[in-house]
C-alpha positions in Angstrom: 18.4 -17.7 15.7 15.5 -15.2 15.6 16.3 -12.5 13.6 13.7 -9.5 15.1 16.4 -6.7 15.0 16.2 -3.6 12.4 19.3 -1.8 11.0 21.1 1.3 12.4 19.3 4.6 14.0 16.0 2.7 13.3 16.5 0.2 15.7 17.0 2.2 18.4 13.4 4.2 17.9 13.8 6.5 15.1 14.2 7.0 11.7 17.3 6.7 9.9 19.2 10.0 9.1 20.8 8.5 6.6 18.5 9.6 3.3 19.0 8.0 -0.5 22.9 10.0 -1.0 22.0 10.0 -5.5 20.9 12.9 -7.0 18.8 13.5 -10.0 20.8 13.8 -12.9 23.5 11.0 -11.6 19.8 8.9 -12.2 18.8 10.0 -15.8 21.8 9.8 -17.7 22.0 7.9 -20.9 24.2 5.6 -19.9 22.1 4.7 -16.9 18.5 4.6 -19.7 20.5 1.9 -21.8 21.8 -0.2 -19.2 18.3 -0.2 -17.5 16.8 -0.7 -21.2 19.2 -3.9 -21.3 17.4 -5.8 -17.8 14.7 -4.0 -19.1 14.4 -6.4 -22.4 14.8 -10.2 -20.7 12.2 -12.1 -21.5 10.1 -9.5 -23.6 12.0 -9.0 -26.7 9.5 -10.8 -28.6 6.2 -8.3 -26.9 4.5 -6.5 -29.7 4.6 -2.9 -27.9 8.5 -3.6 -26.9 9.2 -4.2 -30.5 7.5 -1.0 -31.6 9.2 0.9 -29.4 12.7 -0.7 -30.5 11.8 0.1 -34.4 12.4 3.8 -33.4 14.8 2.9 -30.7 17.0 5.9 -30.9 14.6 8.8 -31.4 12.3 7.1 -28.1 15.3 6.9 -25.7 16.3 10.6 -26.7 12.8 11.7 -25.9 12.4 10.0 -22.8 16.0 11.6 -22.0 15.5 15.1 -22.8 12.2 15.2 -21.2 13.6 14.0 -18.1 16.8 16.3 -18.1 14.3 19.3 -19.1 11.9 18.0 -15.9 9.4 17.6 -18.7 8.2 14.3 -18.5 4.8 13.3 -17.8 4.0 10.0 -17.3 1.1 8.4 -20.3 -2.4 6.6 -19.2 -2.3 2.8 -18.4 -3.8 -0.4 -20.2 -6.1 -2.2 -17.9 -7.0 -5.8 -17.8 -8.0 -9.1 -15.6 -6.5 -11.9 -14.7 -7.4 -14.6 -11.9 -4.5 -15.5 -9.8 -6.4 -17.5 -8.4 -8.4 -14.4 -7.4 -9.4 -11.8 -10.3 -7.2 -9.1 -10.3 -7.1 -5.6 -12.1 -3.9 -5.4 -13.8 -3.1 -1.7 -15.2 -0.1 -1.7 -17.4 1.8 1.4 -18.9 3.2 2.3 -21.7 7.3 0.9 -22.8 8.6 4.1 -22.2 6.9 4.7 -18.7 7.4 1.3 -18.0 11.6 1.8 -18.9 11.5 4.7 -16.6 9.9 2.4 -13.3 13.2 -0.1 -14.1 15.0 3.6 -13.9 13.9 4.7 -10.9 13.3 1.6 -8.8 16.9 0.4 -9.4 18.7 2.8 -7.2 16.2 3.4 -4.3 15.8 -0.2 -4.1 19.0 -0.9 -3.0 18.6 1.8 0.2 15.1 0.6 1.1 16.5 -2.9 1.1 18.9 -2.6 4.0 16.5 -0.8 6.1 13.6 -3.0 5.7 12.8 -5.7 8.5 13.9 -9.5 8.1 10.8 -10.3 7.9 9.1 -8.9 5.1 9.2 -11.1 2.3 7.2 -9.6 -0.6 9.3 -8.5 -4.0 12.7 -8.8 -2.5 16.3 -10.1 -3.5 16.8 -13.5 -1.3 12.9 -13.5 0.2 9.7 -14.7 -1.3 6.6 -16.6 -1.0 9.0 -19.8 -0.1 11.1 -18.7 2.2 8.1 -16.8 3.8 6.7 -20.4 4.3 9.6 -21.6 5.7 9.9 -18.6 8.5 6.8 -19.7 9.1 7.2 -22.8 10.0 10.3 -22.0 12.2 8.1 -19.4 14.5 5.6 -22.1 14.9 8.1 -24.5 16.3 9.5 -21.9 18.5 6.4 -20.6 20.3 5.2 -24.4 20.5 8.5 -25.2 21.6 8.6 -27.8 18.8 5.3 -28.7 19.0 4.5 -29.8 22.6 2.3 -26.7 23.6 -0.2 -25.1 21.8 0.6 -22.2 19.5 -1.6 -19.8 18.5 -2.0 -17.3 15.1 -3.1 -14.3 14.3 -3.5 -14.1 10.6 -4.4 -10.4 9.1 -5.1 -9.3 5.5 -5.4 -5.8 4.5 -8.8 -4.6 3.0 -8.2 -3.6 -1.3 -4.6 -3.0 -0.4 -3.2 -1.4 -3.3 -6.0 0.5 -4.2 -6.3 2.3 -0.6 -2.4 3.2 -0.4 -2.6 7.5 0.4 -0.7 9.1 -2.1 -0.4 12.2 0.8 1.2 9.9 3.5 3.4 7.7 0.8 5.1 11.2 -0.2 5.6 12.4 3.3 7.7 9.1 4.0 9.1 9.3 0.9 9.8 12.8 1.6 12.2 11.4 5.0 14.0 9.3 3.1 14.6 10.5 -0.5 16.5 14.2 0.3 16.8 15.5 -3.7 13.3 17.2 -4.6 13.6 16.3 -8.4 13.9 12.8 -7.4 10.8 13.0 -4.9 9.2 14.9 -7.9 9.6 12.3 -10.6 8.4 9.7 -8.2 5.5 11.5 -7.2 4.7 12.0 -11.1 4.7 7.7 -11.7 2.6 7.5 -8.3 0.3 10.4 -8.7 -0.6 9.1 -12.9 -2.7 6.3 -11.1 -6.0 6.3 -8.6 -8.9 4.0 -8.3 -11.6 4.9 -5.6 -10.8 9.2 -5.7 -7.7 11.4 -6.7 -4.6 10.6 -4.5 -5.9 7.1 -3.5 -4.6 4.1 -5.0 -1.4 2.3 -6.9 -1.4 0.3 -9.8 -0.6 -3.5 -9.7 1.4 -3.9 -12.6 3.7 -1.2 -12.2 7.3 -2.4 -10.9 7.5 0.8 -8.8 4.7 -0.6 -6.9 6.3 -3.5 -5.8 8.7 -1.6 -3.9 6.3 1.5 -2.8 3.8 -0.7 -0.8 6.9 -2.0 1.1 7.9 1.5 1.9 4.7 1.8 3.3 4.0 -0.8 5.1 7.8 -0.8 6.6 5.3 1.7 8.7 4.0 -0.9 10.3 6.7 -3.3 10.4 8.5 -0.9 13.1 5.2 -0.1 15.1 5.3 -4.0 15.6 8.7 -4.0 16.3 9.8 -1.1 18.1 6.4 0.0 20.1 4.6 -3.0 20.4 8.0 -5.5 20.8 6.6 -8.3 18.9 9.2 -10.9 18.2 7.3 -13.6 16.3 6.0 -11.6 13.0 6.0 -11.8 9.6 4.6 -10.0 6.3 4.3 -10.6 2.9 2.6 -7.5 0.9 -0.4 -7.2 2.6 -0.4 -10.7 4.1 0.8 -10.9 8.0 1.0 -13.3 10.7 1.8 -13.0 14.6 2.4 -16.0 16.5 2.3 -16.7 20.5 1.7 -19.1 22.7 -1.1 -16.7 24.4 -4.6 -16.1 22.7 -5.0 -13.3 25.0 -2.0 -11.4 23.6 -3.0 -11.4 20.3 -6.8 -10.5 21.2 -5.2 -7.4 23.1 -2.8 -6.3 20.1 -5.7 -6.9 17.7 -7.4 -3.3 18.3 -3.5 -1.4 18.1 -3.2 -2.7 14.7 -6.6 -1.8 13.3 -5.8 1.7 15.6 -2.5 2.2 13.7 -3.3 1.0 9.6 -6.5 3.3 10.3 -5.1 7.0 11.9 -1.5 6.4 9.9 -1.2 4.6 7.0 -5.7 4.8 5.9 -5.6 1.0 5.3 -8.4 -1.3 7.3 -8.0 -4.9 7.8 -10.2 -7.5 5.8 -12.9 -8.0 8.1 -13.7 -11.6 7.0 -9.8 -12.6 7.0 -8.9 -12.0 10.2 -8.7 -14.4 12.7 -6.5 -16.2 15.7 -6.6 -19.9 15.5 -4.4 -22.7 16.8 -1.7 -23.9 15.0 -3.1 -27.3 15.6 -5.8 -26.7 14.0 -4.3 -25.6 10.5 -3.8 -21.8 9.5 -4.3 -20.6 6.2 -1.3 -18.6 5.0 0.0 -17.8 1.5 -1.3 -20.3 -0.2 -0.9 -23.0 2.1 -2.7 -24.8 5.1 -0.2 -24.8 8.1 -0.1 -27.8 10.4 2.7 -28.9 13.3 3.6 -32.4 10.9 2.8 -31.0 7.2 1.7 -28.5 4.4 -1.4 -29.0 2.4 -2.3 -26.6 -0.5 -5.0 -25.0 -0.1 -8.3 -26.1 -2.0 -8.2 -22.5 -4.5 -5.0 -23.1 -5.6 -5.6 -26.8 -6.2 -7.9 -26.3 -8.1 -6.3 -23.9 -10.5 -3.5 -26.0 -10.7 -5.6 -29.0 -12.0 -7.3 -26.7 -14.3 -3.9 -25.3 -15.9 -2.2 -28.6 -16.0 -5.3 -30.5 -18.9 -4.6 -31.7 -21.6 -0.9 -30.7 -22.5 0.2 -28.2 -20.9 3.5 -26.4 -21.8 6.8 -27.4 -20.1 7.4 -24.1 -18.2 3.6 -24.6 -17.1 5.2 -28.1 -15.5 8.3 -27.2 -14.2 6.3 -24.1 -12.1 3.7 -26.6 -11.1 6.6 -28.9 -9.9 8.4 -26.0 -8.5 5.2 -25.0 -6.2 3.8 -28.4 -4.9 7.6 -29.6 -4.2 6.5 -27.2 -1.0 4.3 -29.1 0.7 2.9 -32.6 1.3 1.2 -33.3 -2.4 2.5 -36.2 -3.2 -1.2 -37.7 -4.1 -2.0 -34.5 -6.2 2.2 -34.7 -8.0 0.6 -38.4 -9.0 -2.7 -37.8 -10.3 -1.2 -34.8 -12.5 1.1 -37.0 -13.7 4.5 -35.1 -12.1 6.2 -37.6 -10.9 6.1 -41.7 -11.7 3.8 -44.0 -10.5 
């Protein structure tokens, strides 16, 4: 079954009433710091800046306290770096203590976001992901091809420098709709507002965990233009990665323009000019990391190419247990062998 429907007063054409019910001190107890310091440690305990701040654990958790319960707190300046995934990407990372608050803060709203957001939006999400993306995928194309005996066609979007065009402005004002306590919109607006790239009031940082979930909020814009305005049934997203499928090219050639219309006027976003495109499924569509086809799933070349590179000489075991994990995905039987992955 297609699952295109959105929760409560949304589906019907508006925004939900309903606004995030916690208020701002139930949010920065002491209690709630150490819990959220407790997920906040797996898999870092042994990071040189997580140590540092443990050395002094007591005096750091009572300053980040009392400067939240005083509404003193101001969030500190960000380490930057690059890394290529496959693509390079600037990574800006914060400090422990800011980054203990994010964990704070993302925790609770998280859980009201959640339930609101489409079905299909698959980025940073309990029970979603790149995977299961690909696997939704796969379903709409047998449905508008009606299992592969008529042509289906695909639009494929990316969104232009997504993170670093997101509108501080238009972020708070939907923020503002769903989040009813003023010292929690506050705080959030201090961890989004303590980051631009092109100009002031423009930009969020990848790295940040509060990103993760802000870009969603964003784009869940979008997500019910397409589905309550425009009525598109076959649609998914993940981040700033989208598909719409039909068995009309002319459709999608129509909706084309309303989407650039809409990311421009409302959300100040523009669509990647040399990755958009409508091809047949037949043909094979290039989507999250994968080349699409009715019969199979090929890797695409980028990817295979970093996963050569990361797999010479002896790589570690988690290194070969994520490379397993990813090619398990598709048809790479031939690549599995020649890395060695699985027996001759």
């Amino acid at each position: 079954m297609v699952l295109t429907r959105t929760r409560g007063i949304e589906a019907r054409g508006g925004h939900s009433r309903r606004q995030f019910a916690h208020v701002y001190n139930s949010i920065i107890t002491i209690e709630n710091l150490l819990l959220t310091w407790e997920k906040f440690l797996r898999g870092k305990r042994h990071k040189k800046d997580v140590i540092k701040f443990q050395d002094e654990f007591a005096t750091n958790i009572t300053s980040l306290y009392t400067d939240l319960k005083n509404k003193t707190y101001v969030h500190g300046p960000y380490s930057a770096f690059n890394i290529s995934d496959p693509k390079p990407r600037n990574i800006h990372k914060a400090t422990v203590r800011d980054r203990l608050l994010h964990h704070l803060i993302y925790k609770e709203p998280y859980a009201h976001f959640h339930e609101r957001f489409i079905f299909d939006s698959y980025s940073c999400r309990k029970y979603k992901g790149t995977h299961r993306a690909l696997d939704r995928f796969k379903y709409f194309a047998g449905k508008v091809s009606k299992n592969h005996t008529c042509t289906c066609y695909v639009l494929k979007c990316d969104i232009k420098k997504f993170f670093a065009s997101v509108d501080h402005a238009v972020l708070m004002k939907i923020l503002e709709r769903h989040i009813a306590d003023p010292d929690i919109r506050e705080l959030i607006r201090n961890v989004i507002s303590s980051f631009h790239t092109t100009a002031p009031g423009i930009g969020l940082p990848l790295g940040n965990l509060t990103s993760q979930l802000l870009v969603n909020v964003y784009m869940h814009e979008f997500d019910m233009y397409l589905k309550q305005e425009l009525k598109v049934k076959y649609y998914l997203r993940y981040a700033d990665d989208f598909a719409i499928l039909s068995e009309s090219r002319e459709y999608l050639e129509n909706i084309l323009p309303k989407l650039h219309t809409f990311l421009n006027k409302k959300l100040h976003l523009t669509l990647h000019e040399h990755k958009v495109y409508i091809k047949t499924y037949g043909s094979g569509v290039d989507f999250l990391g994968w080349v699409h086809f009715p019969h199979h799933r090929q890797i695409r070349t980028t990817t295979k190419r970093k996963v050569i590179r990361m797999m010479r000489g002896y790589p570690k075991r988690e290194t070969v247990s994520s490379y397993r994990g990813l090619l398990k995905h598709g048809n790479t039987y031939g690549l599995q062998k020649k890395l060695g992955i699985i027996a001759s």
